[in-house]
TORDO-833616 format. One record per residue: x, y, z of N, C-alpha, C in turn. Coordinates in pm, whole numbers, plus 50000, padded with zeros to 5 digits. Example, Ala and Ser with C-alpha at 12.3 -4.5 7.8 and 13.67 -1.06 7.14 Angstrom:
BEGIN
     nx     ny     nz    cax    cay    caz     cx     cy     cz
  51319  49431  50780  51230  49550  50780  51320  49670  50780
  51285  49775  50708  51367  49894  50714  51290  50003  50787
END
This chain:
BEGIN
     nx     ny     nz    cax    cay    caz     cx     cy     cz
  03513  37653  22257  03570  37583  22145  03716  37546  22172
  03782  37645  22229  03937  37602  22265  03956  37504  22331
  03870  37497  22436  03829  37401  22553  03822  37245  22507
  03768  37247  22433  03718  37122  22340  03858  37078  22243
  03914  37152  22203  04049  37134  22106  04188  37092  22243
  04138  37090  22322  04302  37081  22461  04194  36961  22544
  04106  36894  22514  04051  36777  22597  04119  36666  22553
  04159  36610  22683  04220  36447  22652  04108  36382  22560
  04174  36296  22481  04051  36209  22425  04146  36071  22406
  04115  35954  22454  04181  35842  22443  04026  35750  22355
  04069  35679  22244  03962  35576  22195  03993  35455  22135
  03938  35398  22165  04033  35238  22073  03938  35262  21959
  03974  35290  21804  03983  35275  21673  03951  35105  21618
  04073  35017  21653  04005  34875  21612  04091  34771  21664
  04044  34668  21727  04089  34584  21797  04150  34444  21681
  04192  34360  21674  04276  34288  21595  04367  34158  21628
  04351  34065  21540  04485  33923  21566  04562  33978  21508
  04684  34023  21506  04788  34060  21465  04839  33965  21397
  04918  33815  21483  04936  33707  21400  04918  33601  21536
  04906  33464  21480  04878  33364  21533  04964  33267  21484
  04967  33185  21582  05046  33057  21519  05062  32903  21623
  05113  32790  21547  05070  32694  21656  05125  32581  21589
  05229  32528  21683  05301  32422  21618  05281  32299  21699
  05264  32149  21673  05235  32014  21759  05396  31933  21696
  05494  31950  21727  05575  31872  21656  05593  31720  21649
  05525  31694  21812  05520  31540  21824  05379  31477  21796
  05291  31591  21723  05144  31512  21690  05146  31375  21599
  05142  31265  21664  04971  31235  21735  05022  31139  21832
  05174  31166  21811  05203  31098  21939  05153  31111  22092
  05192  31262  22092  05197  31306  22232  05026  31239  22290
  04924  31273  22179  04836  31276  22231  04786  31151  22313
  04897  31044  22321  04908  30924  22420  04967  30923  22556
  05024  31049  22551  05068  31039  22672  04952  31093  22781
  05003  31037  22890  04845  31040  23008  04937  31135  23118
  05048  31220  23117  05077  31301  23213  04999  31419  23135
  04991  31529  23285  04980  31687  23232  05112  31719  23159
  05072  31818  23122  05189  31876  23045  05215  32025  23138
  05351  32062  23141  05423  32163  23202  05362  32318  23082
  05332  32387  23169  05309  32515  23070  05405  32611  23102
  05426  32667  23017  05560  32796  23020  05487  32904  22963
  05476  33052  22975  05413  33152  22924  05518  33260  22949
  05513  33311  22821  05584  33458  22806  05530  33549  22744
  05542  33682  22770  05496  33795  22729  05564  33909  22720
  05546  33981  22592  05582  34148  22628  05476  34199  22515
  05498  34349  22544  05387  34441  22527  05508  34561  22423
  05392  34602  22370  05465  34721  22281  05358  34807  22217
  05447  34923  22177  05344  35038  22131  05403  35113  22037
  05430  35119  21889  05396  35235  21847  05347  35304  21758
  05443  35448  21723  05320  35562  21700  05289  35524  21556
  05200  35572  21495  05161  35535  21385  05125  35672  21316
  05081  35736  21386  05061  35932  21328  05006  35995  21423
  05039  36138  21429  05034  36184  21498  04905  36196  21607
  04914  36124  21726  04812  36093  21809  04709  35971  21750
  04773  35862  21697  04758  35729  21659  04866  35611  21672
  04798  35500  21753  04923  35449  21829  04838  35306  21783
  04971  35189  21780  04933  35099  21768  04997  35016  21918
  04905  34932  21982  04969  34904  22086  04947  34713  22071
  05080  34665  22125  05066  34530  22105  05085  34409  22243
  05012  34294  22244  05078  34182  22313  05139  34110  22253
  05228  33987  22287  05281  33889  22222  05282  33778  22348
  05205  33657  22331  05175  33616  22418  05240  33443  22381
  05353  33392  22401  05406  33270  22394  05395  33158  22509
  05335  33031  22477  05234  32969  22519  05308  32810  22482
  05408  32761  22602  05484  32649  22573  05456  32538  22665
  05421  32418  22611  05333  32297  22677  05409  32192  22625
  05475  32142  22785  05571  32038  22766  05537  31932  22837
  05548  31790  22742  05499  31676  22844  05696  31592  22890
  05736  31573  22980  05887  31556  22994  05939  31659  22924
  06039  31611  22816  06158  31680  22744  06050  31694  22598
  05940  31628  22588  05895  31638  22484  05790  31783  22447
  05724  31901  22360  05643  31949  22347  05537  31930  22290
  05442  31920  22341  05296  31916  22319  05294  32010  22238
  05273  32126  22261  05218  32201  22156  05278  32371  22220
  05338  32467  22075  05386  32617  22091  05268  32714  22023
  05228  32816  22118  05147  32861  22050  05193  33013  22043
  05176  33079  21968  05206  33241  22013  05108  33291  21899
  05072  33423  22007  04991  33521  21962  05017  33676  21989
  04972  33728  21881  04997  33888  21926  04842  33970  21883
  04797  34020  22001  04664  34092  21945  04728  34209  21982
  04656  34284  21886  04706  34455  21871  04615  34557  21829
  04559  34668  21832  04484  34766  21859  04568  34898  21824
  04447  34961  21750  04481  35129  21721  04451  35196  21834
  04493  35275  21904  04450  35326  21920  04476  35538  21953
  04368  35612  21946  04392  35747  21916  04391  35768  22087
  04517  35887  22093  04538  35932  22224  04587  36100  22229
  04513  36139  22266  04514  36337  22214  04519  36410  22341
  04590  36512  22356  04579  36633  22455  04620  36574  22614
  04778  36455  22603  04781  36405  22737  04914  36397  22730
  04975  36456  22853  05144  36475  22902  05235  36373  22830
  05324  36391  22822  05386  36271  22774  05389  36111  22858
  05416  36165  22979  05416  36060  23118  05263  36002  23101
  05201  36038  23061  05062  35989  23121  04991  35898  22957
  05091  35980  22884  05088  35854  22748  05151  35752  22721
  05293  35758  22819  05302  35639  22857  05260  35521  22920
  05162  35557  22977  05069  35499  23133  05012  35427  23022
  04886  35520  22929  04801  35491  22856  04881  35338  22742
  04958  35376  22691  05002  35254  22623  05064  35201  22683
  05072  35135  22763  05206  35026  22876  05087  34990  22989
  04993  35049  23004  04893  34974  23094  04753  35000  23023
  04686  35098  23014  04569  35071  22965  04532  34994  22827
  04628  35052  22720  04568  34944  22656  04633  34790  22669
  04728  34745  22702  04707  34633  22723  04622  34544  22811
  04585  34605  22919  04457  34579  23029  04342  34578  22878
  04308  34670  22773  04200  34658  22660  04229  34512  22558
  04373  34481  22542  04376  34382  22460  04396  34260  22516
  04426  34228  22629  04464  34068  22645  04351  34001  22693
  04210  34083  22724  04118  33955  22733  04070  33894  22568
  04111  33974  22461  04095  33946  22310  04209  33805  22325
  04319  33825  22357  04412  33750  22321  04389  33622  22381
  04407  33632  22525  04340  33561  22618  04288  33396  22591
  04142  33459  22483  04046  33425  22439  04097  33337  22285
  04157  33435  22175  04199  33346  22072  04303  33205  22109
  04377  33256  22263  04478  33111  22246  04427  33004  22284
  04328  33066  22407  04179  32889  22439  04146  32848  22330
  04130  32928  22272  04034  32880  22132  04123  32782  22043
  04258  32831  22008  04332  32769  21944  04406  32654  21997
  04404  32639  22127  04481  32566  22194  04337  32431  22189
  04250  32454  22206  04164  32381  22204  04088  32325  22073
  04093  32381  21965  04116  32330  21824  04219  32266  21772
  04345  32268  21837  04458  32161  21816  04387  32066  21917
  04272  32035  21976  04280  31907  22020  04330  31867  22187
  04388  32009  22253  04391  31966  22382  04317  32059  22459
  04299  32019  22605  04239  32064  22694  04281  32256  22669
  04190  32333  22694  04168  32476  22711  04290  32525  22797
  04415  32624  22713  04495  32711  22798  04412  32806  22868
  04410  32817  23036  04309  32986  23040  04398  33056  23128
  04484  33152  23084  04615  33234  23093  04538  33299  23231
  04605  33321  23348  04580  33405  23446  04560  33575  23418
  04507  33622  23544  04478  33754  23488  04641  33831  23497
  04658  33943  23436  04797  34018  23465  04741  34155  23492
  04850  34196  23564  04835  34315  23675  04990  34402  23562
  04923  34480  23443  05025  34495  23380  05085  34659  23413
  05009  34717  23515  05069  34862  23610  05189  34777  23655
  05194  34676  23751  05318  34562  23788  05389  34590  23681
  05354  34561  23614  05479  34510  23467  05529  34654  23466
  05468  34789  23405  05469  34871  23353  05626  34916  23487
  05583  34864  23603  05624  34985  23724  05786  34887  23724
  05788  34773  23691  05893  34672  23726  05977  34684  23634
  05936  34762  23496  06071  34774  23385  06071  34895  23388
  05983  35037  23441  06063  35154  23458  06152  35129  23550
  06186  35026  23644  06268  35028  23740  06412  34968  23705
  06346  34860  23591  06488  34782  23550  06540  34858  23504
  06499  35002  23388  06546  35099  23244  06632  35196  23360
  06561  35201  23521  06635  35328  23586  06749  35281  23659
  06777  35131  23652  06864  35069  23766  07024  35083  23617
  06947  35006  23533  07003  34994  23385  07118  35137  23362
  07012  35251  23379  07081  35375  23334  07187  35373  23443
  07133  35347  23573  07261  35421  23695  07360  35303  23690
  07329  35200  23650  07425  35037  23636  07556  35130  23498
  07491  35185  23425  07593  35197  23304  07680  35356  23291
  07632  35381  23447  07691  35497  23444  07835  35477  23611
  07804  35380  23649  07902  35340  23754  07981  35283  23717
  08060  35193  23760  08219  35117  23739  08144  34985  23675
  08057  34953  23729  08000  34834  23675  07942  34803  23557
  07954  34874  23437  07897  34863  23349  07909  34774  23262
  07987  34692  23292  07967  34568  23156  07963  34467  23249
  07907  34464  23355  07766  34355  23449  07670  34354  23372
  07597  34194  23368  07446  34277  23284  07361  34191  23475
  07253  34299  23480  07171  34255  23610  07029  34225  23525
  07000  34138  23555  06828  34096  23545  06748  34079  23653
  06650  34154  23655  06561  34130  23791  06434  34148  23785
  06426  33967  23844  06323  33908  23807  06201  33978  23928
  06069  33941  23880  05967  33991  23964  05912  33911  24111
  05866  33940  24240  05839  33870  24320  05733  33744  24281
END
């Protein structure tokens, strides 16, 4: 019985659109123009606790389609998920929200911005896959460069560093 009360248990609870949204400012113009349009994509991820060993974990996925100086169309989305995470180190609950569940939510998200991007009327966004251990491993590095940056002479440098 003790055994059973100290077992990791990780479960996704309920998956979710958080919010959506989608602006055409130059509609119905643009839709004359015969170039592709330039895509821009941004993202970050977030997590939190909600009660004790209940976590809400999030994407935010911004989705910018430019034909010249003009925009086609802004889309952003955030899908987000409960989920319960019990009987696991602190380090390794970080893992769990900063990579696993977002690896659980962005083929949801993925999926709503084709959808939406393609109900405004243009060709299907289909977002590449992300390798978000990368992500996870590339901003513990920025938070550790960050700490030793603000503890040297250099501290009111700001460094950004971007990914290969």
């Amino acid at each position: 019985m003790a055994d059973e009360q100290q077992t990791p248990v990780f479960q996704i609870q309920r998956v979710y659109l958080k919010d959506m949204s989608l602006e055409q400012p130059n509609s119905p113009a643009i839709f004359l123009e015969q170039e592709a349009p330039t895509i821009e994509v941004a993202i970050d991820i977030a997590s939190e606790a909600l009660a004790e060993s209940i976590h809400e974990g999030t994407i935010t996925i911004t989705v910018t389609a430019k034909i010249q100086d003009k925009i086609a169309f802004l889309v952003e989305g955030k899908q987000a998920g409960i989920f319960e995470v019990r009987n696991v180190p602190e380090e390794q609950l970080e893992l769990i929200l900063g990579i696993s569940c977002p690896n659980i939510l962005y083929p949801y998200l993925r999926s709503n911005i084709a959808d939406i991007v393609t109900r405004a009327g243009f060709q299907p966004i289909h977002l590449n896959e992300i390798n978000f251990h990368g992500m996870y491993e590339h901003r513990l590095m920025q938070a550790q460069q960050a700490a030793s940056a603000s503890a040297s002479d250099n501290a009111g440098e700001s460094k950004i560093i971007l990914p290969n």
